[in-house]
VOPAGU-2260 file (C-alpha; in pm, 1 decimal, decimal comma):
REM VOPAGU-2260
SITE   aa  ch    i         X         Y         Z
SITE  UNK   A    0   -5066,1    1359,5   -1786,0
SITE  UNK   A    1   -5079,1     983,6   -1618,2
SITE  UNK   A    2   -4849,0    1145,7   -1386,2
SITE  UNK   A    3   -4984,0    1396,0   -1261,4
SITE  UNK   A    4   -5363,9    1222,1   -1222,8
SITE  UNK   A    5   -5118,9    1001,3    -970,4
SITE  UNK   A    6   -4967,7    1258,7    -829,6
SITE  UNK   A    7   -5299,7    1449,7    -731,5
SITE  UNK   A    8   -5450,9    1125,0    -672,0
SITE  UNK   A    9   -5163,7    1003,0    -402,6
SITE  UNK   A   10   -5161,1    1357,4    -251,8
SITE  UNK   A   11   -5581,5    1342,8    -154,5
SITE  UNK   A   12   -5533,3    1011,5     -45,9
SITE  UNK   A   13   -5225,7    1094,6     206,8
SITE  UNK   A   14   -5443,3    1399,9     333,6
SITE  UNK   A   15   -5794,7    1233,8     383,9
SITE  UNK   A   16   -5513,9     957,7     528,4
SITE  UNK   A   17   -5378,2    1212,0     803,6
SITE  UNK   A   18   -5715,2    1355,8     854,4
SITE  UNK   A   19   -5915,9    1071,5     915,5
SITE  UNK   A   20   -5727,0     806,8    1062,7
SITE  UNK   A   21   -5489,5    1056,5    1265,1
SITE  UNK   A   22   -5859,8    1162,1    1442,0
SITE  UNK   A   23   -6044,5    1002,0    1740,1
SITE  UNK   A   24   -6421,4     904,7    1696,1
SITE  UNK   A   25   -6537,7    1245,0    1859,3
SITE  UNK   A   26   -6282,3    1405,8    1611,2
SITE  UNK   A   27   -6468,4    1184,7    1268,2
SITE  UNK   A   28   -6790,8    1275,8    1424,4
SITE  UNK   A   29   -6712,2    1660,2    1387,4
SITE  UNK   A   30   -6561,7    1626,2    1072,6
SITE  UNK   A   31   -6891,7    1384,8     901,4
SITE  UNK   A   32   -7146,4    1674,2    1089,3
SITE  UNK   A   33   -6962,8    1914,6     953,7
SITE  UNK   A   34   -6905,7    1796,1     590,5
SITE  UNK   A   35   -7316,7    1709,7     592,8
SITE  UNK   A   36   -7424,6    2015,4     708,8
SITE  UNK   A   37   -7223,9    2257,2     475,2
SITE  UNK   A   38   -7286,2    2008,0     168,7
SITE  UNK   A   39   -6910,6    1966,2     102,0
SITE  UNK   A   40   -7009,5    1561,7     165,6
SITE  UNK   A   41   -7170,8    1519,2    -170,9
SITE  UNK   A   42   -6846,1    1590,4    -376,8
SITE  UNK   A   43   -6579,0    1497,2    -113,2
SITE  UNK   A   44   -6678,7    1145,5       3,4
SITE  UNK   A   45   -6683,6    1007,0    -428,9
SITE  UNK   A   46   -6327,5    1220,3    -493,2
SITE  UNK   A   47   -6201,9    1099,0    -204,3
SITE  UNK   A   48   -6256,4     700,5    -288,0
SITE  UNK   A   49   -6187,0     765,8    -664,9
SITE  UNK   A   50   -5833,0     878,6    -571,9
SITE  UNK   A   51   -5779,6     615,0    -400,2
SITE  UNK   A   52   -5850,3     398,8    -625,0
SITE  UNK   A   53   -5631,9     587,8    -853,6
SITE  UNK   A   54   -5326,9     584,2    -611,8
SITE  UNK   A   55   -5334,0     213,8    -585,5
């Protein structure tokens, strides 16, 4: 069960990797707007930095 926690964990980490840092600034603006506008923000943002913390 460990293993696949890591697994899942390592896998949002590598995409929020690729989508964020593989964007320009115009590109992160977009992508914040549109994350606060549809609400997705509120759960995304605290997955996203708990599986990273998880993957390291």
């Amino acid at each position: 069960m460990a293993g696949l926690i890591q697994r899942t964990a390592q896998a949002i980490d590598d995409l929020w990797q690729s989508i964020w840092h593989g964007s320009s600034r115009a590109e992160k603006a977009v992508i914040a707007i549109v994350l606060l506008v549809t609400g997705l923000a509120i759960p995304v943002i605290p997955i996203v930095w708990i599986a990273r913390i998880i993957a390291s």
